[in-house]
N, CA, C and O atoms as a GROMACS GRO file, in nm:
protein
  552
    1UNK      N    1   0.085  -0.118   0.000
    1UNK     CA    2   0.000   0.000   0.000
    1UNK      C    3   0.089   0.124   0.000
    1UNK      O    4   0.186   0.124   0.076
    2UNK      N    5   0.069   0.220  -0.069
    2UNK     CA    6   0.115   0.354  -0.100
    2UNK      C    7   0.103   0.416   0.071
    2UNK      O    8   0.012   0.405   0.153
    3UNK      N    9   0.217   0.473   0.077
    3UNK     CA   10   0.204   0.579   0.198
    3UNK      C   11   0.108   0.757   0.156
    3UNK      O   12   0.106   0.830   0.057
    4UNK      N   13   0.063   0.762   0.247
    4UNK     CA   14  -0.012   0.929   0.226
    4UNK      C   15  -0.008   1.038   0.356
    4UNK      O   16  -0.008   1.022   0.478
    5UNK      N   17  -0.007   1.135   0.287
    5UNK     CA   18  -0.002   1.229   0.374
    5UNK      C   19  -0.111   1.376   0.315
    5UNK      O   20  -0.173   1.421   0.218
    6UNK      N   21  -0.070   1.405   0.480
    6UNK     CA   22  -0.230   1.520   0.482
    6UNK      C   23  -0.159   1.630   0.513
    6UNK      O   24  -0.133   1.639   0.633
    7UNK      N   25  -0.128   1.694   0.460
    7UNK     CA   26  -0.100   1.870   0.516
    7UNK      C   27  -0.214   1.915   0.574
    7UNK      O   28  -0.325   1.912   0.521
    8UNK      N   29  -0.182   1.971   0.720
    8UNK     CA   30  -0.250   2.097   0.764
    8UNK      C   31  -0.224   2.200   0.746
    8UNK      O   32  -0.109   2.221   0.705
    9UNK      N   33  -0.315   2.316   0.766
    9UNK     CA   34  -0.289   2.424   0.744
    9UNK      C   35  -0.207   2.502   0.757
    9UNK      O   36  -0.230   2.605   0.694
   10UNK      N   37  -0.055   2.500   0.847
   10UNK     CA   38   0.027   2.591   0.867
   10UNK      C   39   0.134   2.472   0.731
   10UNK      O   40   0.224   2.520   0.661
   11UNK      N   41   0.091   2.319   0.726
   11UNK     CA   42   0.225   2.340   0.622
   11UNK      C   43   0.137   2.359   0.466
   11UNK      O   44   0.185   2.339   0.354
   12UNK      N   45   0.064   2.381   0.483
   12UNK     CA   46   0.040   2.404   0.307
   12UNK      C   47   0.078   2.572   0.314
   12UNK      O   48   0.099   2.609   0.199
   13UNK      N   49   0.092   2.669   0.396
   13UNK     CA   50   0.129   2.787   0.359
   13UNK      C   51   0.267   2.794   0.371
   13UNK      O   52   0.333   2.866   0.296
   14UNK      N   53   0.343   2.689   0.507
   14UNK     CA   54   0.490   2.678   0.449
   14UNK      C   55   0.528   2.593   0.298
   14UNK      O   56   0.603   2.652   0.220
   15UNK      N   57   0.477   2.462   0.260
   15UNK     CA   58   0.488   2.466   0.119
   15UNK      C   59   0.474   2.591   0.033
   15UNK      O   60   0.569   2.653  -0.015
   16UNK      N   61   0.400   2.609   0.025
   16UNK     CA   62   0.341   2.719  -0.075
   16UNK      C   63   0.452   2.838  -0.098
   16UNK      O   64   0.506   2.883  -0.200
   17UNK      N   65   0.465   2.876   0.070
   17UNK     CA   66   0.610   3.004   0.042
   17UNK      C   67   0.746   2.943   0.039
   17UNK      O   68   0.841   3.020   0.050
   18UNK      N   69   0.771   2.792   0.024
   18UNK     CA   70   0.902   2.780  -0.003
   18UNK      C   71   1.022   2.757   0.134
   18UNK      O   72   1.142   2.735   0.145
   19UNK      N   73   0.877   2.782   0.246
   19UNK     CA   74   0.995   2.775   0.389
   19UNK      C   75   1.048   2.666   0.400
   19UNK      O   76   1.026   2.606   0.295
   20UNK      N   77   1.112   2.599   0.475
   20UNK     CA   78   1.251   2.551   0.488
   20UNK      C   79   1.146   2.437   0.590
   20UNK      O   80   1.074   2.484   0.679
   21UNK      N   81   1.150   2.343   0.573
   21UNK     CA   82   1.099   2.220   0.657
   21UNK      C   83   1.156   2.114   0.684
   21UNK      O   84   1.239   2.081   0.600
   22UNK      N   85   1.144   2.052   0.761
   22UNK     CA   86   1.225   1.939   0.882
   22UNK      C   87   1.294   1.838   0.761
   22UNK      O   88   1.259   1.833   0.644
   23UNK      N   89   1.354   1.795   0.797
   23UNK     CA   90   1.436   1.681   0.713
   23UNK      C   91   1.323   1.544   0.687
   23UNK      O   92   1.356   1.476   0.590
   24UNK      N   93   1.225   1.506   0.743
   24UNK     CA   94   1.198   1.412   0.753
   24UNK      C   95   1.046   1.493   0.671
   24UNK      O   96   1.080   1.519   0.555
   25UNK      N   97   0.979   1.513   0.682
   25UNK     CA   98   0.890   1.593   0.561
   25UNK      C   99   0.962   1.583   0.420
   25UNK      O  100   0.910   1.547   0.314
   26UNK      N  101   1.085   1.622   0.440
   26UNK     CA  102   1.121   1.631   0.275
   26UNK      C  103   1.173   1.522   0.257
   26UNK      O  104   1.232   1.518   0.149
   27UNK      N  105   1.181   1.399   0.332
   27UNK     CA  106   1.188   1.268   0.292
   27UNK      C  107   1.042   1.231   0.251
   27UNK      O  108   1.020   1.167   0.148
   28UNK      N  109   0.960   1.265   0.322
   28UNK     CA  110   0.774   1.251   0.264
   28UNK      C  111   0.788   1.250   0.161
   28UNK      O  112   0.797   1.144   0.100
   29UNK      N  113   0.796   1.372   0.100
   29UNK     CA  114   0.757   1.481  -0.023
   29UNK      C  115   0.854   1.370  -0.128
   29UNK      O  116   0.798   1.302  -0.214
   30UNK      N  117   1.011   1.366  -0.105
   30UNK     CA  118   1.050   1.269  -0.198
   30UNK      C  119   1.010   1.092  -0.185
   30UNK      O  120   1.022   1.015  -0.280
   31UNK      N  121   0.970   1.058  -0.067
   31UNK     CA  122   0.886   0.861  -0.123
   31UNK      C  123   0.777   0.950  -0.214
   31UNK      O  124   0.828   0.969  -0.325
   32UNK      N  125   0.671   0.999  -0.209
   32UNK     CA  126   0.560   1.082  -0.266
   32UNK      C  127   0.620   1.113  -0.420
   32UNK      O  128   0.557   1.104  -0.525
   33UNK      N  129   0.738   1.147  -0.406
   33UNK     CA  130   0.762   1.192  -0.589
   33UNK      C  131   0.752   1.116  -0.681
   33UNK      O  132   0.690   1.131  -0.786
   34UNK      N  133   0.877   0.944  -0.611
   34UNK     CA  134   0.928   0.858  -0.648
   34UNK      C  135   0.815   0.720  -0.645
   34UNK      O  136   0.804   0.632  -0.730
   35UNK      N  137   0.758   0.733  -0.547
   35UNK     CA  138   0.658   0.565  -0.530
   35UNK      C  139   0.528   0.614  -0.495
   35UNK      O  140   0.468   0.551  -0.408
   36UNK      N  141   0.460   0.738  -0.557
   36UNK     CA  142   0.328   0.715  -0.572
   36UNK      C  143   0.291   0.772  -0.442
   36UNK      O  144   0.364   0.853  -0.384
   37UNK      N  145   0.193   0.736  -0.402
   37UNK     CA  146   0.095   0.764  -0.275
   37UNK      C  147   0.027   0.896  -0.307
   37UNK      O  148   0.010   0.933  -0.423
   38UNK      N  149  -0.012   0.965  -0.204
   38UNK     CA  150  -0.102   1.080  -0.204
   38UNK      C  151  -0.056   1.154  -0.104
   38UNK      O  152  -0.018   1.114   0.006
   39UNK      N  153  -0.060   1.289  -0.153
   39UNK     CA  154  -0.012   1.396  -0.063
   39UNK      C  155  -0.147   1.496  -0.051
   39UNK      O  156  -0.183   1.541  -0.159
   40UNK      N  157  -0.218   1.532   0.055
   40UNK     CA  158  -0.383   1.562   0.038
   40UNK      C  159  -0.352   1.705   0.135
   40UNK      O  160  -0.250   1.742   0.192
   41UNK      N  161  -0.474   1.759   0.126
   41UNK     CA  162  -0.526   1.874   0.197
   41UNK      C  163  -0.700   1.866   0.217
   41UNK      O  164  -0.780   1.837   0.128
   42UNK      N  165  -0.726   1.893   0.326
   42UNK     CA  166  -0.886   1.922   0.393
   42UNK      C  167  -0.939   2.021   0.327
   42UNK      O  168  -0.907   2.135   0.361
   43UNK      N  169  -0.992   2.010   0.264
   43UNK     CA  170  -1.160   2.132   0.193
   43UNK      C  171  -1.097   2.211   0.337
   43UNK      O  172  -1.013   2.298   0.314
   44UNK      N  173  -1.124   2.193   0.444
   44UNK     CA  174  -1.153   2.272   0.552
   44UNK      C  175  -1.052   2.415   0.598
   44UNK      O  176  -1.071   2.515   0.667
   45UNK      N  177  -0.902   2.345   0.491
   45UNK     CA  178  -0.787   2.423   0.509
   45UNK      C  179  -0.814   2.586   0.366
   45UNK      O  180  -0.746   2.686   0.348
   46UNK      N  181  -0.908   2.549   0.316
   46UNK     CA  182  -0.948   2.646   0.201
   46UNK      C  183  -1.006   2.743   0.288
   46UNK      O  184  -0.971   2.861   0.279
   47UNK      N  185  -1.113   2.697   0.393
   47UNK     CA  186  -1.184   2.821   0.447
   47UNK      C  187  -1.042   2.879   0.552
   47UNK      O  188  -1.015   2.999   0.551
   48UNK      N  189  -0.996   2.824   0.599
   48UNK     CA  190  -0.849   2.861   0.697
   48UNK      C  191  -0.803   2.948   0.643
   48UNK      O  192  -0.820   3.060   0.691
   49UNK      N  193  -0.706   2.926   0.492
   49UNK     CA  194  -0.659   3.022   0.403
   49UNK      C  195  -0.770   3.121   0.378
   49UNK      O  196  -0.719   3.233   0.381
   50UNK      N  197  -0.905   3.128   0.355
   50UNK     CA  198  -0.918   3.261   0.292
   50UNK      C  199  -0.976   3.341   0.451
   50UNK      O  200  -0.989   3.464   0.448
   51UNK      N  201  -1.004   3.274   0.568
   51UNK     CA  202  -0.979   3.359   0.675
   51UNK      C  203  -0.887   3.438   0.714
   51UNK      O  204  -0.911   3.546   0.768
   52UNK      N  205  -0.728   3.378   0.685
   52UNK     CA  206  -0.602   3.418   0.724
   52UNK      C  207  -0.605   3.523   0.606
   52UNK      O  208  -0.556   3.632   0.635
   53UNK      N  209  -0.648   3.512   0.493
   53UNK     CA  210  -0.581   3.603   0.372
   53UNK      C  211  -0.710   3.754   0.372
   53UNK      O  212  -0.688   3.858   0.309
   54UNK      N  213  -0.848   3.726   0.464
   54UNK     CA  214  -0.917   3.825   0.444
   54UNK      C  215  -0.886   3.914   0.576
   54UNK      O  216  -0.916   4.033   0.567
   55UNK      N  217  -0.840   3.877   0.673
   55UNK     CA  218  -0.801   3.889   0.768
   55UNK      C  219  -0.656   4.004   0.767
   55UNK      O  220  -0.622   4.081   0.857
   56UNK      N  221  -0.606   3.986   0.665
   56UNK     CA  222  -0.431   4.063   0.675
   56UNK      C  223  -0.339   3.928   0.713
   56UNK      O  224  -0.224   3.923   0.669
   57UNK      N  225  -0.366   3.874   0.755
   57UNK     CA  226  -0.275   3.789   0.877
   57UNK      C  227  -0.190   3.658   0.744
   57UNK      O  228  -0.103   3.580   0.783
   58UNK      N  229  -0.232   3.661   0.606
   58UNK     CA  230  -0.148   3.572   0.532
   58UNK      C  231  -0.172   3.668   0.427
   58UNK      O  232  -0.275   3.681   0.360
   59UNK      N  233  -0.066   3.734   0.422
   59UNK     CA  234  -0.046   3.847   0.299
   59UNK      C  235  -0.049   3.768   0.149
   59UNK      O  236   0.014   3.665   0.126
   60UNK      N  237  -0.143   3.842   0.044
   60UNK     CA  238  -0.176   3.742  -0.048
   60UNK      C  239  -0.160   3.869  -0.149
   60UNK      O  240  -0.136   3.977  -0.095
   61UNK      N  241  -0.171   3.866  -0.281
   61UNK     CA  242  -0.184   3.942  -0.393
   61UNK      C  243  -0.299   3.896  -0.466
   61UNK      O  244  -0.331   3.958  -0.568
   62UNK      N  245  -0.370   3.788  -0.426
   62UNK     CA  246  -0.503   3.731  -0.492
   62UNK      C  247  -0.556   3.687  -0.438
   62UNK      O  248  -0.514   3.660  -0.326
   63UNK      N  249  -0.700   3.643  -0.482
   63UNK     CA  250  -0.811   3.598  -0.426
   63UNK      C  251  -0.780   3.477  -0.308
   63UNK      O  252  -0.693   3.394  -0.331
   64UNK      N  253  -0.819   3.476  -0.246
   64UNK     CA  254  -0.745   3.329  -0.140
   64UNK      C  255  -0.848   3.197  -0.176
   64UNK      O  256  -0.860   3.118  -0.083
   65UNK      N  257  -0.931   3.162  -0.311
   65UNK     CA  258  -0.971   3.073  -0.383
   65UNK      C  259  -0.837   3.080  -0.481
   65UNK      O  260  -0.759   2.986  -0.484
   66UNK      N  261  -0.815   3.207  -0.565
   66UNK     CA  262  -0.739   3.124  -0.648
   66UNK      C  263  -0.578   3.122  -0.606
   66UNK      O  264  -0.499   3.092  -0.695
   67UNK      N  265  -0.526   3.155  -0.470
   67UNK     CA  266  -0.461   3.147  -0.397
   67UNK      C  267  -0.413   3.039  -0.365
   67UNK      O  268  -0.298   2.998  -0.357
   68UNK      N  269  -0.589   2.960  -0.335
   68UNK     CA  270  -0.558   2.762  -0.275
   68UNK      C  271  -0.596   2.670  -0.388
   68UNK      O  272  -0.563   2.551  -0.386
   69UNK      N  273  -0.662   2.722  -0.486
   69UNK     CA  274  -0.677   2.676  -0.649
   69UNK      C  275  -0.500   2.638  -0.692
   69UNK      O  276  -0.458   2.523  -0.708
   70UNK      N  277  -0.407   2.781  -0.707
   70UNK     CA  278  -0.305   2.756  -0.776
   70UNK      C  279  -0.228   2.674  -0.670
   70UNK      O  280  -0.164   2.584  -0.725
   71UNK      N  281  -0.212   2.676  -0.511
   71UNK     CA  282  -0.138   2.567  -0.448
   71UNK      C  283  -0.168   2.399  -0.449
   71UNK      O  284  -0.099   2.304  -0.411
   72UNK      N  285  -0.321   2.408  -0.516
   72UNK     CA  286  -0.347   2.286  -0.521
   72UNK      C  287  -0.279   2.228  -0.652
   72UNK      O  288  -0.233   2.114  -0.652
   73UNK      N  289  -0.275   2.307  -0.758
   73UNK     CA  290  -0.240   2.278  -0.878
   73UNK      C  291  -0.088   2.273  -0.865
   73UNK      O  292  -0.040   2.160  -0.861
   74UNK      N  293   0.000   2.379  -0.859
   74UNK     CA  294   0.125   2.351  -0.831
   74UNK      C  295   0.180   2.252  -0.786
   74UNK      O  296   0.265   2.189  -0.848
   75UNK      N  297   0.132   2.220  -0.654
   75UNK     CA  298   0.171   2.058  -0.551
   75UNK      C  299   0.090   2.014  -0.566
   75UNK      O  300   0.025   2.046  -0.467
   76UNK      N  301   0.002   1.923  -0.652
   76UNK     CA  302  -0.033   1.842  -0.745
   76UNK      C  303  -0.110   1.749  -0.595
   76UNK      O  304  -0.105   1.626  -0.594
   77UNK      N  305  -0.163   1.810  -0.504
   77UNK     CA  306  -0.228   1.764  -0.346
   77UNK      C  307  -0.335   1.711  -0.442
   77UNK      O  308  -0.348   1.735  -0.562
   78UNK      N  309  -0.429   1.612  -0.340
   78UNK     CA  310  -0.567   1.584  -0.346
   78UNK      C  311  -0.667   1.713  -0.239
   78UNK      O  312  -0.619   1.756  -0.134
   79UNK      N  313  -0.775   1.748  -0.279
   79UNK     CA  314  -0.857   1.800  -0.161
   79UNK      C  315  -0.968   1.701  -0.177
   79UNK      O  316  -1.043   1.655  -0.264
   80UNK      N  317  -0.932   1.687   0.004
   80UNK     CA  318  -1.029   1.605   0.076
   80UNK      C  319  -1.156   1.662   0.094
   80UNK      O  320  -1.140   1.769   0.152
   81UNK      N  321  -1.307   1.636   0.067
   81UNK     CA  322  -1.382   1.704   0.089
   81UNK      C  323  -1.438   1.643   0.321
   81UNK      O  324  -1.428   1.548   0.399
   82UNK      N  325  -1.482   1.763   0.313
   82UNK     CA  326  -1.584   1.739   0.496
   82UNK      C  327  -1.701   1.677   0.495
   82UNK      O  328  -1.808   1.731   0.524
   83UNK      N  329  -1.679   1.529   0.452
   83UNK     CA  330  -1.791   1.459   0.475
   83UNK      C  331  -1.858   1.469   0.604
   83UNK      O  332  -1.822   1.519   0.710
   84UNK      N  333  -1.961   1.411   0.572
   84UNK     CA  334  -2.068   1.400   0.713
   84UNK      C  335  -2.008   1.307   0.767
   84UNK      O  336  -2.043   1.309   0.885
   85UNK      N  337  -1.934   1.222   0.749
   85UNK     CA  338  -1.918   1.092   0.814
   85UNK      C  339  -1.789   1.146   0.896
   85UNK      O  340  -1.766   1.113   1.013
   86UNK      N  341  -1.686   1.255   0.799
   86UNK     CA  342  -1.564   1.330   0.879
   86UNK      C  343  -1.624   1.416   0.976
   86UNK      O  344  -1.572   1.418   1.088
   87UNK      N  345  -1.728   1.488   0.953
   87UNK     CA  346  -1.748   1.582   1.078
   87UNK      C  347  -1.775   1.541   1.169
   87UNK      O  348  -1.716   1.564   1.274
   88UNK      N  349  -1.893   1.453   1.154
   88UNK     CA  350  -1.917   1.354   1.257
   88UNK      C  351  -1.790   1.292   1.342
   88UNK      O  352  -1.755   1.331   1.454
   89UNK      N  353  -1.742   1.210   1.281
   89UNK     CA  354  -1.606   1.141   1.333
   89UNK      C  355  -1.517   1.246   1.407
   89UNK      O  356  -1.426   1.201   1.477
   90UNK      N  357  -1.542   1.432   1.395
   90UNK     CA  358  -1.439   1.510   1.469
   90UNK      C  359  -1.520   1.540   1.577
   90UNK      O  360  -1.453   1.582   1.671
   91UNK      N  361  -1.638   1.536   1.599
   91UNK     CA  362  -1.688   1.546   1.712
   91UNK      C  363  -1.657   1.442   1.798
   91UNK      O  364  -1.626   1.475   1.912
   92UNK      N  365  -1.657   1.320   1.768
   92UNK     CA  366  -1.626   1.237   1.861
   92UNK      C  367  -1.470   1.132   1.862
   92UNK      O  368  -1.459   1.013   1.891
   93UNK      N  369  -1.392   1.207   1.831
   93UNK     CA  370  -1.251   1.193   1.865
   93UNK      C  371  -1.241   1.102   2.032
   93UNK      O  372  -1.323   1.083   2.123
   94UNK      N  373  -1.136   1.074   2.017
   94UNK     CA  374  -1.071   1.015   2.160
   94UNK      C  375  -1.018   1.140   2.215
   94UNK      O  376  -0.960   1.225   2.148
   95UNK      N  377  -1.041   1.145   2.330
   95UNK     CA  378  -0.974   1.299   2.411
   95UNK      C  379  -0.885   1.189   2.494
   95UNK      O  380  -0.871   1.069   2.471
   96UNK      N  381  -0.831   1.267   2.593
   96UNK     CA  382  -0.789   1.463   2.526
   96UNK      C  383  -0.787   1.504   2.429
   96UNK      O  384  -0.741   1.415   2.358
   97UNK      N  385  -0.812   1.600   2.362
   97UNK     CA  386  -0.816   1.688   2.265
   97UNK      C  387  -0.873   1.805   2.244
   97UNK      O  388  -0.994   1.821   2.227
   98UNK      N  389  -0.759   1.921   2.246
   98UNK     CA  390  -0.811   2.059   2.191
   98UNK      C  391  -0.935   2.120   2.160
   98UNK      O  392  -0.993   2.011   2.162
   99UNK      N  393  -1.021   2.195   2.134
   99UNK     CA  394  -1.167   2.202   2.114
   99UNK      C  395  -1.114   2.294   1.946
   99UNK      O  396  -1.198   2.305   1.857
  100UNK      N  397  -1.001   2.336   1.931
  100UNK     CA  398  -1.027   2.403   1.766
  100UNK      C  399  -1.046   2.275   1.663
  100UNK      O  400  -0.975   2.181   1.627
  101UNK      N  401  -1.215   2.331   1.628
  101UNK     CA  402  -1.291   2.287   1.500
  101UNK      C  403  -1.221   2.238   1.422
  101UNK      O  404  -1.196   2.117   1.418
  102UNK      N  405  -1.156   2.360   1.312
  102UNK     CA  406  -1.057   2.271   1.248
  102UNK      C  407  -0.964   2.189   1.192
  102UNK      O  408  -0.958   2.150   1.076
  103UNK      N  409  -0.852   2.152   1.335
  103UNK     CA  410  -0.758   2.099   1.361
  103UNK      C  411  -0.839   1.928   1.370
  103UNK      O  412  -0.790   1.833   1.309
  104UNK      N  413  -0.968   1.914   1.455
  104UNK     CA  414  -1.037   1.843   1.471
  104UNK      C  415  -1.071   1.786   1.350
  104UNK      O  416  -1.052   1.668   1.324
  105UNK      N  417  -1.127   1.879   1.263
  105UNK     CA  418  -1.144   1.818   1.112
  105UNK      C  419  -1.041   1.759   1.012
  105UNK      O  420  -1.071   1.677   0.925
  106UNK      N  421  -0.893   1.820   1.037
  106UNK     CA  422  -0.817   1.791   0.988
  106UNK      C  423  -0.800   1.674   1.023
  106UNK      O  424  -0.797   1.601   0.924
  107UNK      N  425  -0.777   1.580   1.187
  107UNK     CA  426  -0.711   1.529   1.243
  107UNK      C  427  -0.848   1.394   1.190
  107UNK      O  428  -0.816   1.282   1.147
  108UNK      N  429  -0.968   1.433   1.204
  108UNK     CA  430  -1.039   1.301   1.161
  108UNK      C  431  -1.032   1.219   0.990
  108UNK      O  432  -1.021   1.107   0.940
  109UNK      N  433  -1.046   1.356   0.954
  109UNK     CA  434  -0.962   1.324   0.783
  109UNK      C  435  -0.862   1.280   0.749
  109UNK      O  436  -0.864   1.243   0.632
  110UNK      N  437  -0.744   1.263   0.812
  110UNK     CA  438  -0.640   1.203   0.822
  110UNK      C  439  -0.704   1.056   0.880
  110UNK      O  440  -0.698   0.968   0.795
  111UNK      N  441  -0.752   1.023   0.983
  111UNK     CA  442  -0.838   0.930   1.025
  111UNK      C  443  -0.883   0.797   0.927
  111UNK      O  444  -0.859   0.680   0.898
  112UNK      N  445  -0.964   0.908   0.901
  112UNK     CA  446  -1.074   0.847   0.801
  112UNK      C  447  -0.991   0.790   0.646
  112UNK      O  448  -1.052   0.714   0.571
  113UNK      N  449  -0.875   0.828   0.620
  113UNK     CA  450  -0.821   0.809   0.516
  113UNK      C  451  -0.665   0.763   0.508
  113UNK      O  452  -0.583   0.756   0.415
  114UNK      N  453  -0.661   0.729   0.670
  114UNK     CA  454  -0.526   0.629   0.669
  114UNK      C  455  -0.417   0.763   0.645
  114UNK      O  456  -0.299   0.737   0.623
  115UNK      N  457  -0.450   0.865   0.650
  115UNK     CA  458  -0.305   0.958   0.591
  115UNK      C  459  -0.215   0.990   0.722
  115UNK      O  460  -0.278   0.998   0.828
  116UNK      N  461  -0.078   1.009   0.726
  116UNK     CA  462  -0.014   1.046   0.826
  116UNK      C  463  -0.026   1.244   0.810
  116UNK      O  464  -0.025   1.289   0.695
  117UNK      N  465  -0.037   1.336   0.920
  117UNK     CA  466  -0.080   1.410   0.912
  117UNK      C  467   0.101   1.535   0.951
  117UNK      O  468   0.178   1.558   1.044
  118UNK      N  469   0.083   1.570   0.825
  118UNK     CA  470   0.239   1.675   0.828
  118UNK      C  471   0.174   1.822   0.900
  118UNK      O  472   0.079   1.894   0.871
  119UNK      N  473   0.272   1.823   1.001
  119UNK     CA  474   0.175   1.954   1.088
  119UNK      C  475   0.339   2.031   1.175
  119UNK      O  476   0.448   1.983   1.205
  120UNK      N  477   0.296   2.128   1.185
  120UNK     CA  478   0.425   2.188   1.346
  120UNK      C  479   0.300   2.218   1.456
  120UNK      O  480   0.359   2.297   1.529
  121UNK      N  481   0.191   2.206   1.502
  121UNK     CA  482   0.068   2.209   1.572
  121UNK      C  483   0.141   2.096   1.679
  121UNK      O  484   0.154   1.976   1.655
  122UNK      N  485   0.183   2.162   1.795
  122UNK     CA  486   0.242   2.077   1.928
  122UNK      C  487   0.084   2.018   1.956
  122UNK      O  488   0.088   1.895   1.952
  123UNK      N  489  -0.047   2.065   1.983
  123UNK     CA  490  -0.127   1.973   2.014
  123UNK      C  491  -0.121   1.854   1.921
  123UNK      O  492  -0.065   1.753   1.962
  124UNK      N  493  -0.156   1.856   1.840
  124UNK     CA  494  -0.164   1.757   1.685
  124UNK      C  495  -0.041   1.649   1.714
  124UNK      O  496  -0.058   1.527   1.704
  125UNK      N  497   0.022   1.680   1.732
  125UNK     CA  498   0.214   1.620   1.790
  125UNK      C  499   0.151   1.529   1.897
  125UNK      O  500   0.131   1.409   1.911
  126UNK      N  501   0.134   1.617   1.951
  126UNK     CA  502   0.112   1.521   2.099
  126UNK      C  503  -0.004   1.430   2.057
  126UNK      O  504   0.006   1.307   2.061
  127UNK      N  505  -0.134   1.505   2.010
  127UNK     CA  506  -0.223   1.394   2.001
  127UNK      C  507  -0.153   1.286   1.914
  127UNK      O  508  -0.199   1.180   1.956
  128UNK      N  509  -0.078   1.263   1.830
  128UNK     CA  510  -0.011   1.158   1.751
  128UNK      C  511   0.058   1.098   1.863
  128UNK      O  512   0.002   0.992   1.887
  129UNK      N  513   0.128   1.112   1.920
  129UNK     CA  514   0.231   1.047   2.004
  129UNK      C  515   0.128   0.988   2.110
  129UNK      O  516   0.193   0.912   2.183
  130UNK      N  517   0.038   0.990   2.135
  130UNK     CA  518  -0.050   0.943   2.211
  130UNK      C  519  -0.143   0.857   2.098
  130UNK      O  520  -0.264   0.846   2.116
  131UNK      N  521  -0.091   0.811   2.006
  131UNK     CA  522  -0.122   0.705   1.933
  131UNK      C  523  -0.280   0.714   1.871
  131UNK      O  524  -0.329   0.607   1.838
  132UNK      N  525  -0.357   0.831   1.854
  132UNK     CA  526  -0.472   0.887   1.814
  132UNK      C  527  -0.447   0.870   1.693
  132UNK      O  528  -0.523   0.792   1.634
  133UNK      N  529  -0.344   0.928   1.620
  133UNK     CA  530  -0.345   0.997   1.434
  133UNK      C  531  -0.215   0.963   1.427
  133UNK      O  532  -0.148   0.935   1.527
  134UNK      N  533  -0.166   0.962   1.298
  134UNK     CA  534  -0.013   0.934   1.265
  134UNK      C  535   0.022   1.079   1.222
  134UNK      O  536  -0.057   1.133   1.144
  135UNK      N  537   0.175   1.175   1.280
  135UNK     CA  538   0.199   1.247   1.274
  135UNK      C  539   0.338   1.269   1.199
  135UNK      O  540   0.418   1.176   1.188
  136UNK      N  541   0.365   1.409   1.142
  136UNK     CA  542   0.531   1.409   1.049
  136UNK      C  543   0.527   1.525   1.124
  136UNK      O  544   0.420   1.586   1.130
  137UNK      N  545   0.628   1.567   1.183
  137UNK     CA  546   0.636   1.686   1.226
  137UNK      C  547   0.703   1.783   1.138
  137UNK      O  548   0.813   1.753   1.092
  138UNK      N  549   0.648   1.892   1.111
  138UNK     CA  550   0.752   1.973   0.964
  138UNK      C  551   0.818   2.041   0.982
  138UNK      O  552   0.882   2.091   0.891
   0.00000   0.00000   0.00000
């Protein structure tokens, strides 16, 4: 079986600008080049981006659709859509766990789809290391 991975929201905007990420992410990114699998993003990280980009807080020169349009296209990601069966499934997580919505959504989508989840989110970390979600730290 192909390995996969899920970007959350802080690394699809470090992809995107080119920042500098952990050694072991860019071992991801290259099994992912070379042997296939899936490298994904959450529908949920689209509303994230165009909050951060309407907001000031992720300086953009365009629309923050075609903002997460051209990052999807560039890094050639899947978007995961927020099924009912994912939302559902983030409400009822194993706790401990954080109460932000969409970290929750992220973390069940990864879940729900076997993906290991590339994040710098110390909750997300920890919830992985506590054997909840499979985690890459970036």
């Amino acid at each position: 079986m192909s390995e996969g991975f899920l970007l959350d929201t802080c690394a699809v905007i470090w992809t995107a600008n080119r920042k500098l990420m952990s050694q072991s992410s860019m071992d991801a990114f290259e099994v992912l080049s070379v042997g296939g699998g899936v490298l994904a993003v959450s529908a949920m990280s689209a509303w994230e981006i165009g909050m951060l980009i309407s907001r000031g807080r992720l300086p953009a020169t365009k629309d923050a659709l075609v903002w997460f349009e051209d990052f999807v296209t560039a890094s050639n990601v899947v978007v995961l859509a927020a099924t009912p069966a994912v939302l559902i499934a983030a409400a009822c997580l194993p706790e401990p766990l954080h109460r932000a919505p969409m970290d929750r959504i992220i973390i069940a989508t990864a879940r729900e789809h076997d993906l290991t989840i590339i994040t710098r989110d110390r909750a997300i970390l920890a919830y992985g290391a506590a054997g909840h979600v499979k985690t890459l730290a970036c």
